[in-house]
C-alpha positions as CSV (number, residue, x, y, z in Angstrom):
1,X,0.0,0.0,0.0
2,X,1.3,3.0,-1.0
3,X,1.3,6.4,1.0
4,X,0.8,9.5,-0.7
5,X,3.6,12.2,-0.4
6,X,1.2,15.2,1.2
7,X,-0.1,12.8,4.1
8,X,4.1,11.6,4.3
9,X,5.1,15.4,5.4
10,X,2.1,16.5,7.1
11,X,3.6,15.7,10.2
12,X,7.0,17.9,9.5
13,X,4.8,20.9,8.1
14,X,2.9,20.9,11.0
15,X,5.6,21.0,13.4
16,X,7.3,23.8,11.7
17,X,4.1,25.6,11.4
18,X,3.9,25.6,15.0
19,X,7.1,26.8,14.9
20,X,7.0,29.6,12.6
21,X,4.2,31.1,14.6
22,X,6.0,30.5,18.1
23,X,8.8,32.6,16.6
24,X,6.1,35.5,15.4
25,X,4.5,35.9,18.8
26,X,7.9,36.1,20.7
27,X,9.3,38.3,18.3
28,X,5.6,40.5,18.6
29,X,5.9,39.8,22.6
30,X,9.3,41.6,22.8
31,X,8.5,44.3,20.7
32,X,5.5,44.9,22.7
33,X,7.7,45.2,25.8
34,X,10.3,47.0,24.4
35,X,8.6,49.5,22.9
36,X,6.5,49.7,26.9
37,X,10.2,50.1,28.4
38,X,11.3,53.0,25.6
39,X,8.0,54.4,26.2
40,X,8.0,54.5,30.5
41,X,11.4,56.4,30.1
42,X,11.9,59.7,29.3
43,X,15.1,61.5,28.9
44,X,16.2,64.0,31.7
45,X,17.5,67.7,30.4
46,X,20.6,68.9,31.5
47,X,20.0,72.3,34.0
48,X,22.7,74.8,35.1
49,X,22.4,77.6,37.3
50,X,24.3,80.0,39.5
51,X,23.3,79.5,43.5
52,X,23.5,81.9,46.4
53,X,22.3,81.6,49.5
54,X,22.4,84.7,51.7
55,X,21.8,85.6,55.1
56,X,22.6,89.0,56.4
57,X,20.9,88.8,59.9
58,X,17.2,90.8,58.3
59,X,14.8,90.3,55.7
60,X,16.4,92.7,53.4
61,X,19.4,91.3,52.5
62,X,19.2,87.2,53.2
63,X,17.6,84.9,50.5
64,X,18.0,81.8,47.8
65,X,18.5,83.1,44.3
66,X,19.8,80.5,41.5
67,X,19.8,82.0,38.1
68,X,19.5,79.5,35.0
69,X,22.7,79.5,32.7
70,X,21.7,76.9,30.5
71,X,19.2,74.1,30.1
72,X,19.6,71.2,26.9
73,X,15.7,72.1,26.8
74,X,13.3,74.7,28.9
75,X,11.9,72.8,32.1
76,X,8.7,73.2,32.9
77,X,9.0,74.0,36.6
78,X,6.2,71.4,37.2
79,X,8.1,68.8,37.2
80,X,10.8,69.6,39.3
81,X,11.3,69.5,42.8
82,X,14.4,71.2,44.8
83,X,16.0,69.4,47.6
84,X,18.0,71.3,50.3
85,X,19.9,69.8,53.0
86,X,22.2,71.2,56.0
87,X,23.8,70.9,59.3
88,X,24.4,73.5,61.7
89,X,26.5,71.9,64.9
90,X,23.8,69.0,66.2
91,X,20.6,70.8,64.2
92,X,19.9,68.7,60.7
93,X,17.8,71.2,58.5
94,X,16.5,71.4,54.5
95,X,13.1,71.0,52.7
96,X,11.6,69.6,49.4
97,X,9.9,72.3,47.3
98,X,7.8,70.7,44.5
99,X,5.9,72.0,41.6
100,X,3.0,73.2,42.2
101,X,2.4,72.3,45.8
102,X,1.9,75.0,48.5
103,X,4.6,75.5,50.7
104,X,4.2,79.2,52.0
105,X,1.0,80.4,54.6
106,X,2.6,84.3,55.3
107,X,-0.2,86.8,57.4
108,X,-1.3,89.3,55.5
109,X,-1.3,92.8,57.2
110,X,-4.5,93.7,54.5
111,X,-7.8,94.5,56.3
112,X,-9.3,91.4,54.9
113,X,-6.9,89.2,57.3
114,X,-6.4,86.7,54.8
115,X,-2.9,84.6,54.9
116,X,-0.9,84.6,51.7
117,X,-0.7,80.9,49.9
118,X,1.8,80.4,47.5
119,X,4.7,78.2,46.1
120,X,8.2,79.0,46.5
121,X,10.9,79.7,44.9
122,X,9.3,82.5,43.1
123,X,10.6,83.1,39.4
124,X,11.4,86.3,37.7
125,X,13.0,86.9,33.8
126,X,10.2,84.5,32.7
127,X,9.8,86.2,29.0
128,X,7.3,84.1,27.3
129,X,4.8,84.3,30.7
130,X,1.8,86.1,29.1
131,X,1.2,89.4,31.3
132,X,5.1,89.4,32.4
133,X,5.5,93.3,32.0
134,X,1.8,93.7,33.7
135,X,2.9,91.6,37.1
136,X,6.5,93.5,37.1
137,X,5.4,95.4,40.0
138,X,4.9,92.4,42.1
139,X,8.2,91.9,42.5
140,X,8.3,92.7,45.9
141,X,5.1,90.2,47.0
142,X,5.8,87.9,44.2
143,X,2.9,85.3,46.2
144,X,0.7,87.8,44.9
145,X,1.4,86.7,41.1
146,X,0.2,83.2,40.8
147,X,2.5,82.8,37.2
148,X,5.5,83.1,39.4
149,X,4.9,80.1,41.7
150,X,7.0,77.4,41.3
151,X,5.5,74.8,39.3
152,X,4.0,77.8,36.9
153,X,7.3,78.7,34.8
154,X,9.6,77.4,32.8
155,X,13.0,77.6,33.4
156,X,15.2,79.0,30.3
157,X,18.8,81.2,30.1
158,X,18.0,84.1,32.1
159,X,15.3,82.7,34.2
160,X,15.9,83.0,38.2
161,X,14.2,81.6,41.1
162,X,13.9,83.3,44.3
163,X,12.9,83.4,48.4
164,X,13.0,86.0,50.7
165,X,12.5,85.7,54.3
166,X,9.2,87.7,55.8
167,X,9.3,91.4,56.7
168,X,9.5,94.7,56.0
169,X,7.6,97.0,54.5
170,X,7.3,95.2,51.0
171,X,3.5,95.1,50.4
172,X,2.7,98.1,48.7
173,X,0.7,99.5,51.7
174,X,2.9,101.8,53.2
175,X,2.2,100.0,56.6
176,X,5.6,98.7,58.5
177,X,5.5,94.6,60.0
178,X,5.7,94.1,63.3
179,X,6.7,90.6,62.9
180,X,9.7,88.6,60.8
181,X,12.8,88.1,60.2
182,X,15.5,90.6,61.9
183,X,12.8,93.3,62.6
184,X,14.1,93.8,66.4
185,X,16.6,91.3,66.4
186,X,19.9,90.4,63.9
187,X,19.5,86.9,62.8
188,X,16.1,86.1,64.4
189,X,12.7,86.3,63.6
190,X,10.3,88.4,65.5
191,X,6.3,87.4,66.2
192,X,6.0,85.1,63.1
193,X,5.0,81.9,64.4
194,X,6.6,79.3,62.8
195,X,4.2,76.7,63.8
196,X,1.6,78.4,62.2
197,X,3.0,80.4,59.2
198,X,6.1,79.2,56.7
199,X,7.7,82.1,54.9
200,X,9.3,81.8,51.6
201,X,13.0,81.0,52.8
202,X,11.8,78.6,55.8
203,X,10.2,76.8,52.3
204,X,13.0,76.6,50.5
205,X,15.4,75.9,53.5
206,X,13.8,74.7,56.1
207,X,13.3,75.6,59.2
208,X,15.8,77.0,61.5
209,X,17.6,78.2,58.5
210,X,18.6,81.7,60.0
211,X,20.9,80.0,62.2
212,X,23.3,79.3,58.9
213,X,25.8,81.7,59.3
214,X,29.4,82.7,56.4
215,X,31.2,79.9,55.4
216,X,28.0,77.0,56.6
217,X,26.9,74.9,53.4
218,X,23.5,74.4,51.8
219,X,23.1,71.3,49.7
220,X,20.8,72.2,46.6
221,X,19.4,69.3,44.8
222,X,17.6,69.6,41.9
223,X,14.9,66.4,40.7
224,X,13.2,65.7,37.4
225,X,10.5,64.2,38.5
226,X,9.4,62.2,35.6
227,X,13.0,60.0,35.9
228,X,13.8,60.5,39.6
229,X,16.8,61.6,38.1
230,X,19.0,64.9,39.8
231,X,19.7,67.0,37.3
232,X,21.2,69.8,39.1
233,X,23.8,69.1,42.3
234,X,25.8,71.6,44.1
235,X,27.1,72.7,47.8
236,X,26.4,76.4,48.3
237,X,28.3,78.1,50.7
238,X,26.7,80.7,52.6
239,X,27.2,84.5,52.2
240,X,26.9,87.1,54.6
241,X,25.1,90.6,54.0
């Protein structure tokens, strides 16, 4: 009895059918994956600024400026966050500032009694911010101008970011504080209750910052949240006023 050929290598054909299409869906599988992998990544740009962190014993003169020298591409504030870090003999001290989350309550001396919510460090420079040359004169209370808040800019050549301690008479008013930083005393902070209110520098730094003094160090970290990855390292001495 004879066998015809077709029914011989059915077998064969089968098995490398099987084959064949075992190979597809692994190569499809990894594809899949790889492309998942490519896709959950996302490159970190390259960020550096000029850092100083002042403290003169009074509002006037003490604050955190870093000025942007050079980005690989504009960051959108909103997905950063700025780590600082210090030690001041057995006090640890720093904060995390992050996009778009409120880190300063201030009292506002205004008849309406309201306190001042906003995001620090403010920014300033910020050319392509629509209404830029009509919220100049908020330089002084830059809480007052929501576009500055960190998390609401993007940081280009030119851009700088900024926090001032409370006090003084920097609301427009005319009407002196009573309370903040070195308003009766060098290097401490008068009637503001901590426990209650954060100004912009205690945001920034921490708490207990005034007790930095010339020559202390600040780490400044800055995160690109989308990676985890720091983009932006330094130790910043501090300056006196």
């Amino acid at each position: 009895m004879t066998m015809k050929n077709d029914q011989a290598v059915s077998p064969v054909v089968g098995v490398m059918l099987m084959l064949v299409v075992t190979i597809i869906i692994a190569t499809v599988v990894s594809g899949f994956a790889g492309g998942l992998v490519a896709g959950g990544s996302q490159k970190s740009p390259d960020l550096a600024m000029d850092v100083k962190i002042t403290n003169s014993g009074t509002w006037a003169n003490s604050g955190f400026s870093a000025i942007v020298t050079g980005v690989s591409d504009p960051i959108q504030t909103s997905d950063l966050k700025i780590v600082t870090s210090w030690k001041k003999n057995d006090a640890i001290g720093g904060n995390i500032s992050v996009g778009n989350v409120v880190n300063v309550i201030e009292p506002s001396i205004v008849s309406s009694g309201l306190n001042v919510a906003s995001t620090a460090p403010y920014g300033f420079g910020m050319a392509t911010v629509a209404g830029e040359s009509a919220i100049s004169g908020s330089s002084l209370r830059p809480n007052n101008a929501s576009e500055r808040w960190f998390g609401n800019y993007t940081l280009a050549p030119g851009v700088s970011m900024s926090a001032q301690p409370f006090g003084g008479m920097n609301d427009g008013t005319g009407q002196a504080y009573t309370s903040g930083y070195g308003i009766e005393n060098s290097y401490e902070y008068t009637g503001f209750d901590s426990d209650k209110y954060t100004d912009p520098m205690q945001a920034v730094l921490g708490s207990g910052w005034e007790d930095l003094r010339t020559g202390d160090t600040v780490s400044v970290k800055v995160i690109f949240v989308p990676s985890g990855k720091t983009i932006f390292a330094k130790d910043v001495t501090v300056r006196g006023g």
